[in-house]
C-alpha positions as CSV (number, residue, x, y, z in Angstrom):
1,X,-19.3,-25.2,3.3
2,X,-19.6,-26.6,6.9
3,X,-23.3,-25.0,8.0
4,X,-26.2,-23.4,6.2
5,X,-29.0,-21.6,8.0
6,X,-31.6,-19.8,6.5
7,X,-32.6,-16.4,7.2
8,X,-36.3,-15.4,6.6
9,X,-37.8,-12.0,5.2
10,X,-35.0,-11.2,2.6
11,X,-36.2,-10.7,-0.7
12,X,-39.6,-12.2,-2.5
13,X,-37.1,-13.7,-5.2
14,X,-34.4,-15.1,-3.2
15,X,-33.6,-16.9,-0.3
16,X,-30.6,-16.1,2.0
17,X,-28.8,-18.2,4.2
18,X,-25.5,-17.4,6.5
19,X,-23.2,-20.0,5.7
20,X,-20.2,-21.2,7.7
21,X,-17.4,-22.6,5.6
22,X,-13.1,-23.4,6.1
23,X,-10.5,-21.5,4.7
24,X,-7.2,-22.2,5.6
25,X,-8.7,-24.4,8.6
26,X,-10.6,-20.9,10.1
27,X,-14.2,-21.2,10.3
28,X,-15.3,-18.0,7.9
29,X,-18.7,-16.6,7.5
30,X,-21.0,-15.4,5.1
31,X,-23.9,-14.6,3.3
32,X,-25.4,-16.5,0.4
33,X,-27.8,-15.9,-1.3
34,X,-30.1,-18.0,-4.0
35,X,-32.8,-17.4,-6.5
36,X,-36.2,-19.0,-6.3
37,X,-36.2,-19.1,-10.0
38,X,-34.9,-22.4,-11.8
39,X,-31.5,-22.6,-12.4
40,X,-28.3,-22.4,-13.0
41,X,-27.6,-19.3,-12.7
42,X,-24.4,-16.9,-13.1
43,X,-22.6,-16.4,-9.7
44,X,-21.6,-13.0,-8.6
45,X,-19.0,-12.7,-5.7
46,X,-19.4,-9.8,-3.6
47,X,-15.9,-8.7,-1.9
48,X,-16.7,-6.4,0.4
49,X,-14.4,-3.2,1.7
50,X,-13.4,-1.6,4.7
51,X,-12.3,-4.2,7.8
52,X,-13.8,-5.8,10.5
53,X,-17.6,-3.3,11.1
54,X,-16.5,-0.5,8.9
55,X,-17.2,-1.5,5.3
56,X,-19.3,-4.6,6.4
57,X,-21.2,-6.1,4.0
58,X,-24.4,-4.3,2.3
59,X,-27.9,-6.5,2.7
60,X,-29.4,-4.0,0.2
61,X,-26.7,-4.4,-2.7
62,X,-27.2,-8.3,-2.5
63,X,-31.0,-8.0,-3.0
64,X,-30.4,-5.8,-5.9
65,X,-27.7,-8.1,-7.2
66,X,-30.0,-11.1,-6.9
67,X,-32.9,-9.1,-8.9
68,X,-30.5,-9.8,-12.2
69,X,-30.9,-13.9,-11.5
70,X,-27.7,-14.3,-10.3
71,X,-26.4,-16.2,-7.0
72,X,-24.4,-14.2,-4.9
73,X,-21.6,-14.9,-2.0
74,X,-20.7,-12.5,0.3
75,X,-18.0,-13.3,2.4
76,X,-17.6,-11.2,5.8
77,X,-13.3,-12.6,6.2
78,X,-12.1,-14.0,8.8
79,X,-12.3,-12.7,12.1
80,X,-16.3,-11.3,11.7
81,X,-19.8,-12.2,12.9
82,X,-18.3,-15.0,14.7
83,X,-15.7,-16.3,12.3
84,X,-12.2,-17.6,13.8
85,X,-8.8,-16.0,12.7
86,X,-8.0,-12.0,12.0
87,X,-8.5,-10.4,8.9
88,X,-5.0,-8.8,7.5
89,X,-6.0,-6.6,4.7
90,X,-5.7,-8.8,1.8
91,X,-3.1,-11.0,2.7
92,X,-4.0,-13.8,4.3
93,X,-7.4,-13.2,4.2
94,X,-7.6,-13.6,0.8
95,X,-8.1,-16.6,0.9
96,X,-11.2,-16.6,2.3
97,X,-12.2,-16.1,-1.4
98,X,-10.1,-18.1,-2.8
99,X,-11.1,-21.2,-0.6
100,X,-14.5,-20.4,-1.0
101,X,-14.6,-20.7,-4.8
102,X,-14.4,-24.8,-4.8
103,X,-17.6,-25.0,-3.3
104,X,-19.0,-22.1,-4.9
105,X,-19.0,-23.6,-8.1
106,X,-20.5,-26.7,-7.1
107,X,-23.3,-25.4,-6.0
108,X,-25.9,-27.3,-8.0
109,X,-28.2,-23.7,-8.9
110,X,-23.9,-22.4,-9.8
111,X,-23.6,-22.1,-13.8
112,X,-20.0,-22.8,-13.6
113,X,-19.4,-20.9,-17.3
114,X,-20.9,-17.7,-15.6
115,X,-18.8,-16.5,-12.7
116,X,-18.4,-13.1,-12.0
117,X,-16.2,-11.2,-9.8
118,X,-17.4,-7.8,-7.8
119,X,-14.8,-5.9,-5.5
120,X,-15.6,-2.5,-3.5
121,X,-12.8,-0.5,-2.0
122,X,-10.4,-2.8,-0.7
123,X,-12.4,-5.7,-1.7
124,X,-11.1,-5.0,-5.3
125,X,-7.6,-6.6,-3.8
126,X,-9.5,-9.7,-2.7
127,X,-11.2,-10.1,-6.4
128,X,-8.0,-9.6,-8.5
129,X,-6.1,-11.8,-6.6
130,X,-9.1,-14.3,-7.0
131,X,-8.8,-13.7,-10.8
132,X,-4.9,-14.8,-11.2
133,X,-6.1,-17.6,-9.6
134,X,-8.8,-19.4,-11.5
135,X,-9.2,-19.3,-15.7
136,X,-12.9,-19.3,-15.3
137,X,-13.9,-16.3,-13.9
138,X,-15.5,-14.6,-16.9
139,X,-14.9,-11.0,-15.7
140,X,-13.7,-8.9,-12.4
141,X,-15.1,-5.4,-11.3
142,X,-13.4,-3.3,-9.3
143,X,-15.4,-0.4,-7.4
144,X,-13.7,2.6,-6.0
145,X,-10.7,-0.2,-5.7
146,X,-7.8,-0.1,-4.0
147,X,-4.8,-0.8,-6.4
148,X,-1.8,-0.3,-4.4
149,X,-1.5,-0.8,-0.9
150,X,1.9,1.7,-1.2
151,X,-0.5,4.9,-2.7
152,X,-3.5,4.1,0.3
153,X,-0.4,4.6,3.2
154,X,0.0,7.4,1.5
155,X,-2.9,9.1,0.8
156,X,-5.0,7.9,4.0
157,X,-3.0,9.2,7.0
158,X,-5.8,8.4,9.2
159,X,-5.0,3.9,8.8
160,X,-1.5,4.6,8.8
161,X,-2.4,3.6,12.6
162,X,-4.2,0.5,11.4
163,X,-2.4,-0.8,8.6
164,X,0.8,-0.9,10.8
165,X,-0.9,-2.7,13.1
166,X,-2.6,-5.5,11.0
167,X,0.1,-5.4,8.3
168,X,3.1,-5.5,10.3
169,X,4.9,-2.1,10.1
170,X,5.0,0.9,7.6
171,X,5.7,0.1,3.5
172,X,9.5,1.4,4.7
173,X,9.8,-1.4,7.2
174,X,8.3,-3.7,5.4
175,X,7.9,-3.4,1.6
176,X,7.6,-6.9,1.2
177,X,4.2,-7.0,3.4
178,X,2.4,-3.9,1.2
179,X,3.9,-5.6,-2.1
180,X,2.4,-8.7,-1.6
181,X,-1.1,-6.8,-1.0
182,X,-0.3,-4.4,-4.2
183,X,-1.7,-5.8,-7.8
184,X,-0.2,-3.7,-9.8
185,X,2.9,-6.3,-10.7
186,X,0.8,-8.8,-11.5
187,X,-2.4,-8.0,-13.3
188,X,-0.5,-10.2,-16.5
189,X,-1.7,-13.5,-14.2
190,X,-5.5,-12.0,-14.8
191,X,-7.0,-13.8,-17.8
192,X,-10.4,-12.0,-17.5
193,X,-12.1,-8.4,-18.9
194,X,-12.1,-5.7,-15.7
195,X,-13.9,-3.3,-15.6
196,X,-13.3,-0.2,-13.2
197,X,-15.5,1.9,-11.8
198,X,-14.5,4.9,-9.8
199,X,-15.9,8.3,-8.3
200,X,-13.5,11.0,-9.8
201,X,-13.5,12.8,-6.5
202,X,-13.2,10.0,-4.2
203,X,-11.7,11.0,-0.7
204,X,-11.0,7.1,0.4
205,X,-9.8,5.8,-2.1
206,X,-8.4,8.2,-5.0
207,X,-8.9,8.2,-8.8
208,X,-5.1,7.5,-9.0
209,X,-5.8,3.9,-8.2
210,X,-8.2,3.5,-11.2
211,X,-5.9,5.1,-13.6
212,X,-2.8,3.5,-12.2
213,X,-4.8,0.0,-12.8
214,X,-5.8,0.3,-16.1
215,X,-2.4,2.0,-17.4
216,X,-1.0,-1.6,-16.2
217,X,-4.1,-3.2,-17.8
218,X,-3.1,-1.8,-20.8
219,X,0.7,-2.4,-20.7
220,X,-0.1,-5.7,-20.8
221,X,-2.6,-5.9,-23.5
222,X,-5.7,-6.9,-20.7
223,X,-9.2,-6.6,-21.6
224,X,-10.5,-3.7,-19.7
225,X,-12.8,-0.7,-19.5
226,X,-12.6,2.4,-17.0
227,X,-15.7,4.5,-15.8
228,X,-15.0,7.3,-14.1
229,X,-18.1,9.2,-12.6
230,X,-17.3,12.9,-12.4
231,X,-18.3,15.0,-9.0
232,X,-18.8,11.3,-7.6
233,X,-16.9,9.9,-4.0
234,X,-16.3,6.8,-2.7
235,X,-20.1,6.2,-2.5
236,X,-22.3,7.1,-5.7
237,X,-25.5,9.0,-5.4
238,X,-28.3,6.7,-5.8
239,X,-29.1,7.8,-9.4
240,X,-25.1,7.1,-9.9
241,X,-25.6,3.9,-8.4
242,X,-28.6,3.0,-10.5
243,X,-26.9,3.6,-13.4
244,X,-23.6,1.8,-12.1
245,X,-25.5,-1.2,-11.3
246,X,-27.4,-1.4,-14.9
247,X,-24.2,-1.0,-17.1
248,X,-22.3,-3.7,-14.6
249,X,-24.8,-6.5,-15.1
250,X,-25.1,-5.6,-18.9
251,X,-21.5,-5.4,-19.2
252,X,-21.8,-9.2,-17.7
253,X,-24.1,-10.3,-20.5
254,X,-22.3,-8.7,-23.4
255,X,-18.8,-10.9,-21.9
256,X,-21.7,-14.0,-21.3
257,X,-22.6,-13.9,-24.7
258,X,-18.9,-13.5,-26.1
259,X,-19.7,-9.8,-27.3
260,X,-16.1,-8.7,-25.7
Protein backbone atom coordinates (compact mmCIF):
# COMPACT_ATOMS: atom_id res chain seq x y z
CA UNK A 1 0.00 0.00 0.00
CA UNK A 2 1.42 3.27 -1.51
CA UNK A 3 -1.27 6.05 -0.16
CA UNK A 4 -4.05 6.08 2.45
CA UNK A 5 -6.60 8.80 2.83
CA UNK A 6 -9.38 8.83 4.94
CA UNK A 7 -12.86 9.43 4.09
CA UNK A 8 -15.21 10.94 6.80
CA UNK A 9 -18.97 10.15 7.53
CA UNK A 10 -18.84 6.28 6.91
CA UNK A 11 -20.01 4.38 9.61
CA UNK A 12 -20.03 5.24 13.59
CA UNK A 13 -17.90 1.87 14.04
CA UNK A 14 -15.47 2.12 11.35
CA UNK A 15 -13.28 4.25 9.60
CA UNK A 16 -12.76 4.12 5.79
CA UNK A 17 -9.95 5.07 3.82
CA UNK A 18 -9.26 4.88 -0.19
CA UNK A 19 -6.09 3.29 -0.47
CA UNK A 20 -3.66 3.31 -3.46
CA UNK A 21 -1.48 0.20 -3.63
CA UNK A 22 0.90 -1.81 -6.71
CA UNK A 23 -0.01 -4.77 -8.33
CA UNK A 24 1.91 -5.91 -11.10
CA UNK A 25 3.66 -2.28 -11.04
CA UNK A 26 -0.17 -0.58 -11.89
CA UNK A 27 -1.21 1.73 -9.31
CA UNK A 28 -4.83 -0.01 -8.13
CA UNK A 29 -7.41 1.44 -5.90
CA UNK A 30 -9.56 0.74 -3.21
CA UNK A 31 -11.54 0.82 -0.31
CA UNK A 32 -10.47 -0.19 3.15
CA UNK A 33 -12.13 -0.20 5.75
CA UNK A 34 -11.24 -0.58 9.79
CA UNK A 35 -12.96 -1.03 12.99
CA UNK A 36 -12.74 1.37 15.83
CA UNK A 37 -12.90 -1.46 18.16
CA UNK A 38 -9.58 -3.06 19.49
CA UNK A 39 -8.17 -5.49 17.49
CA UNK A 40 -7.15 -7.89 15.51
CA UNK A 41 -9.76 -8.63 13.78
CA UNK A 42 -10.79 -11.33 10.92
CA UNK A 43 -10.34 -9.80 7.34
CA UNK A 44 -12.97 -10.09 4.83
CA UNK A 45 -12.06 -9.45 1.06
CA UNK A 46 -14.78 -8.08 -0.90
CA UNK A 47 -14.33 -9.01 -4.75
CA UNK A 48 -16.59 -7.18 -6.38
CA UNK A 49 -18.58 -8.08 -9.93
CA UNK A 50 -19.47 -6.63 -13.06
CA UNK A 51 -16.46 -4.38 -14.80
CA UNK A 52 -15.32 -1.10 -14.87
CA UNK A 53 -19.00 1.21 -13.42
CA UNK A 54 -21.38 -1.62 -13.79
CA UNK A 55 -20.93 -3.91 -10.77
CA UNK A 56 -18.80 -1.27 -8.88
CA UNK A 57 -18.32 -1.72 -5.54
CA UNK A 58 -21.33 -1.44 -2.85
CA UNK A 59 -20.52 1.28 0.21
CA UNK A 60 -23.60 -0.17 1.92
CA UNK A 61 -22.37 -3.98 1.91
CA UNK A 62 -19.03 -2.90 3.48
CA UNK A 63 -20.70 -1.05 6.37
CA UNK A 64 -22.74 -4.04 7.03
CA UNK A 65 -19.69 -6.28 6.72
CA UNK A 66 -17.80 -4.15 9.18
CA UNK A 67 -20.89 -4.34 11.74
CA UNK A 68 -19.55 -8.27 12.34
CA UNK A 69 -15.86 -6.72 13.49
CA UNK A 70 -14.20 -7.60 10.65
CA UNK A 71 -11.71 -5.41 8.36
CA UNK A 72 -12.71 -5.34 4.98
CA UNK A 73 -10.81 -4.61 1.43
CA UNK A 74 -12.45 -3.82 -1.43
CA UNK A 75 -10.54 -3.59 -4.34
CA UNK A 76 -12.07 -1.50 -7.47
CA UNK A 77 -9.15 -3.53 -10.26
CA UNK A 78 -7.19 -1.94 -12.35
CA UNK A 79 -8.30 0.56 -14.61
CA UNK A 80 -11.10 2.31 -12.00
CA UNK A 81 -11.53 5.52 -9.97
CA UNK A 82 -8.21 6.53 -11.13
CA UNK A 83 -6.26 3.36 -11.10
CA UNK A 84 -3.61 2.67 -14.09
CA UNK A 85 -3.84 -0.45 -16.39
CA UNK A 86 -7.29 -2.25 -17.86
CA UNK A 87 -9.25 -4.65 -16.10
CA UNK A 88 -9.43 -8.17 -18.28
CA UNK A 89 -12.11 -10.12 -16.57
CA UNK A 90 -10.13 -12.13 -14.29
CA UNK A 91 -7.10 -12.65 -15.98
CA UNK A 92 -4.74 -10.28 -15.38
CA UNK A 93 -6.52 -8.46 -13.11
CA UNK A 94 -6.51 -10.98 -10.69
CA UNK A 95 -3.94 -10.07 -9.42
CA UNK A 96 -4.95 -7.06 -8.03
CA UNK A 97 -6.07 -9.53 -5.26
CA UNK A 98 -3.51 -11.48 -5.21
CA UNK A 99 -0.88 -8.62 -4.82
CA UNK A 100 -2.95 -7.02 -2.40
CA UNK A 101 -2.96 -9.89 0.11
CA UNK A 102 0.87 -9.35 1.35
CA UNK A 103 -0.03 -6.19 2.78
CA UNK A 104 -3.35 -7.16 3.85
CA UNK A 105 -2.17 -9.36 6.26
CA UNK A 106 0.20 -7.17 7.74
CA UNK A 107 -1.98 -4.83 8.65
CA UNK A 108 -1.30 -4.60 12.38
CA UNK A 109 -5.57 -4.55 13.31
CA UNK A 110 -5.30 -8.02 10.41
CA UNK A 111 -5.67 -11.40 12.52
CA UNK A 112 -3.72 -13.19 10.11
CA UNK A 113 -5.51 -16.87 11.26
CA UNK A 114 -8.89 -15.22 10.22
CA UNK A 115 -9.04 -14.39 6.61
CA UNK A 116 -11.90 -14.69 4.69
CA UNK A 117 -12.72 -14.63 1.10
CA UNK A 118 -16.14 -12.94 -0.34
CA UNK A 119 -16.80 -12.99 -4.35
CA UNK A 120 -20.04 -11.53 -6.12
CA UNK A 121 -20.78 -12.40 -9.65
CA UNK A 122 -17.61 -12.44 -11.45
CA UNK A 123 -15.77 -11.47 -8.44
CA UNK A 124 -16.17 -15.20 -7.35
CA UNK A 125 -13.31 -15.82 -10.19
CA UNK A 126 -11.11 -13.30 -8.55
CA UNK A 127 -11.60 -15.09 -4.93
CA UNK A 128 -11.03 -18.76 -6.01
CA UNK A 129 -8.13 -18.01 -7.81
CA UNK A 130 -7.00 -16.12 -4.59
CA UNK A 131 -7.73 -19.33 -2.66
CA UNK A 132 -5.23 -21.73 -4.83
CA UNK A 133 -3.02 -19.32 -4.07
CA UNK A 134 -2.54 -18.86 -0.29
CA UNK A 135 -3.05 -21.90 2.51
CA UNK A 136 -4.44 -19.48 4.91
CA UNK A 137 -7.43 -18.23 3.79
CA UNK A 138 -9.85 -19.96 6.14
CA UNK A 139 -12.80 -20.02 3.73
CA UNK A 140 -14.10 -18.53 0.22
CA UNK A 141 -17.82 -17.46 -0.66
CA UNK A 142 -18.89 -17.30 -3.85
CA UNK A 143 -22.29 -15.11 -4.53
CA UNK A 144 -24.22 -15.57 -7.61
CA UNK A 145 -20.55 -16.63 -8.95
CA UNK A 146 -19.40 -17.05 -12.20
CA UNK A 147 -17.79 -20.57 -12.51
CA UNK A 148 -17.04 -20.92 -16.14
CA UNK A 149 -16.22 -18.20 -18.30
CA UNK A 150 -17.17 -20.90 -21.43
CA UNK A 151 -21.14 -21.22 -19.87
CA UNK A 152 -21.34 -16.91 -19.28
CA UNK A 153 -20.48 -16.61 -23.46
CA UNK A 154 -23.02 -18.71 -23.62
CA UNK A 155 -25.76 -17.87 -21.72
CA UNK A 156 -25.21 -13.82 -21.82
CA UNK A 157 -25.38 -12.88 -25.48
CA UNK A 158 -25.53 -9.40 -24.58
CA UNK A 159 -21.11 -9.37 -23.38
CA UNK A 160 -20.48 -11.58 -26.08
CA UNK A 161 -19.58 -7.91 -27.44
CA UNK A 162 -17.46 -7.16 -24.37
CA UNK A 163 -15.81 -10.22 -23.55
CA UNK A 164 -14.35 -10.39 -27.13
CA UNK A 165 -13.18 -7.21 -26.74
CA UNK A 166 -11.36 -7.45 -23.29
CA UNK A 167 -10.67 -11.16 -23.58
CA UNK A 168 -9.27 -11.37 -26.93
CA UNK A 169 -11.78 -13.23 -29.22
CA UNK A 170 -14.72 -15.73 -28.74
CA UNK A 171 -13.98 -19.20 -26.50
CA UNK A 172 -13.65 -20.79 -30.35
CA UNK A 173 -10.75 -18.50 -31.17
CA UNK A 174 -9.33 -18.55 -28.14
CA UNK A 175 -10.08 -21.43 -25.69
CA UNK A 176 -6.98 -20.94 -24.03
CA UNK A 177 -8.00 -17.12 -22.91
CA UNK A 178 -11.71 -18.29 -21.36
CA UNK A 179 -9.77 -21.51 -19.85
CA UNK A 180 -7.50 -19.71 -18.00
CA UNK A 181 -10.48 -17.46 -16.58
CA UNK A 182 -12.68 -20.88 -15.90
CA UNK A 183 -12.12 -22.66 -12.22
CA UNK A 184 -13.70 -25.42 -12.78
CA UNK A 185 -10.14 -27.52 -13.60
CA UNK A 186 -8.72 -26.51 -10.75
CA UNK A 187 -10.77 -26.17 -7.62
CA UNK A 188 -8.22 -29.36 -6.28
CA UNK A 189 -5.49 -26.24 -5.67
CA UNK A 190 -8.35 -24.75 -3.15
CA UNK A 191 -7.43 -25.82 0.42
CA UNK A 192 -10.33 -23.90 2.02
CA UNK A 193 -14.42 -24.68 2.83
CA UNK A 194 -16.68 -22.66 0.05
CA UNK A 195 -19.60 -21.88 0.41
CA UNK A 196 -22.01 -21.01 -2.53
CA UNK A 197 -24.73 -18.94 -2.58
CA UNK A 198 -26.98 -18.52 -5.55
CA UNK A 199 -30.55 -17.11 -6.64
CA UNK A 200 -32.23 -20.18 -8.23
CA UNK A 201 -33.67 -17.88 -10.90
CA UNK A 202 -30.75 -15.79 -11.59
CA UNK A 203 -30.91 -14.10 -15.14
CA UNK A 204 -26.92 -12.96 -15.07
CA UNK A 205 -25.43 -15.45 -13.90
CA UNK A 206 -27.40 -18.96 -13.93
CA UNK A 207 -27.86 -21.59 -11.23
CA UNK A 208 -25.84 -23.89 -13.55
CA UNK A 209 -22.64 -22.17 -12.35
CA UNK A 210 -23.40 -23.07 -8.64
CA UNK A 211 -24.25 -26.58 -9.37
CA UNK A 212 -21.46 -27.08 -11.92
CA UNK A 213 -18.99 -25.70 -8.91
CA UNK A 214 -19.93 -27.74 -6.25
CA UNK A 215 -20.28 -31.07 -8.45
CA UNK A 216 -16.39 -30.41 -8.95
CA UNK A 217 -16.12 -29.47 -5.27
CA UNK A 218 -17.35 -32.70 -4.56
CA UNK A 219 -15.29 -34.80 -7.15
CA UNK A 220 -12.58 -33.77 -5.42
CA UNK A 221 -13.57 -34.34 -1.91
CA UNK A 222 -13.57 -30.19 -1.10
CA UNK A 223 -15.17 -28.86 1.88
CA UNK A 224 -18.25 -27.14 0.64
CA UNK A 225 -21.84 -26.09 1.16
CA UNK A 226 -24.44 -24.81 -1.58
CA UNK A 227 -27.52 -22.43 -0.81
CA UNK A 228 -29.67 -22.02 -3.26
CA UNK A 229 -32.54 -19.29 -2.68
CA UNK A 230 -35.62 -20.31 -4.59
CA UNK A 231 -37.64 -17.38 -6.66
CA UNK A 232 -34.38 -15.37 -5.94
CA UNK A 233 -32.07 -13.42 -9.02
CA UNK A 234 -28.86 -12.20 -9.20
CA UNK A 235 -29.77 -9.65 -6.49
CA UNK A 236 -31.63 -11.01 -3.22
CA UNK A 237 -34.54 -9.19 -1.78
CA UNK A 238 -33.53 -7.42 1.24
CA UNK A 239 -35.07 -9.98 3.67
CA UNK A 240 -32.95 -12.67 1.33
CA UNK A 241 -30.10 -10.58 1.85
CA UNK A 242 -30.50 -10.30 5.60
CA UNK A 243 -30.66 -13.70 5.93
CA UNK A 244 -27.72 -14.33 3.40
CA UNK A 245 -25.54 -12.07 5.34
CA UNK A 246 -26.38 -13.75 8.92
CA UNK A 247 -25.71 -17.38 7.90
CA UNK A 248 -22.35 -16.09 5.94
CA UNK A 249 -20.68 -14.48 8.99
CA UNK A 250 -21.89 -17.44 11.23
CA UNK A 251 -20.74 -19.86 8.69
CA UNK A 252 -17.24 -17.86 9.28
CA UNK A 253 -17.28 -18.46 13.11
CA UNK A 254 -18.27 -22.08 12.97
CA UNK A 255 -14.90 -22.62 10.38
CA UNK A 256 -13.03 -19.84 13.07
CA UNK A 257 -13.73 -22.03 15.75
CA UNK A 258 -12.81 -25.37 13.87
CA UNK A 259 -16.61 -26.49 13.90
CA UNK A 260 -16.11 -27.60 10.03
Amino acid sequence: MIEKKELLEFHPQARLYLVTYLSQGLKVKGYLAIPKSKGPHPLLVYCRGGIKNVGMTRLNWIRQFVEHHYVVFAPFYRGNRGGEGREDFAGEDRYDVLEAMEWLTRLENVDRKKVHLFGFSRGSLMSLFTAMEYTYIKSVVVWGGVSSMFLTYQERVDLRKMLKRVIGGTPNKVPEQYEWRTVLSRVSEIHCPVLIIHGKDDQQVGIEHAYILAEQLKKSSKSYELLVFEEAGHFLTPKLFQEAISYMFEWFKRIEEGEK
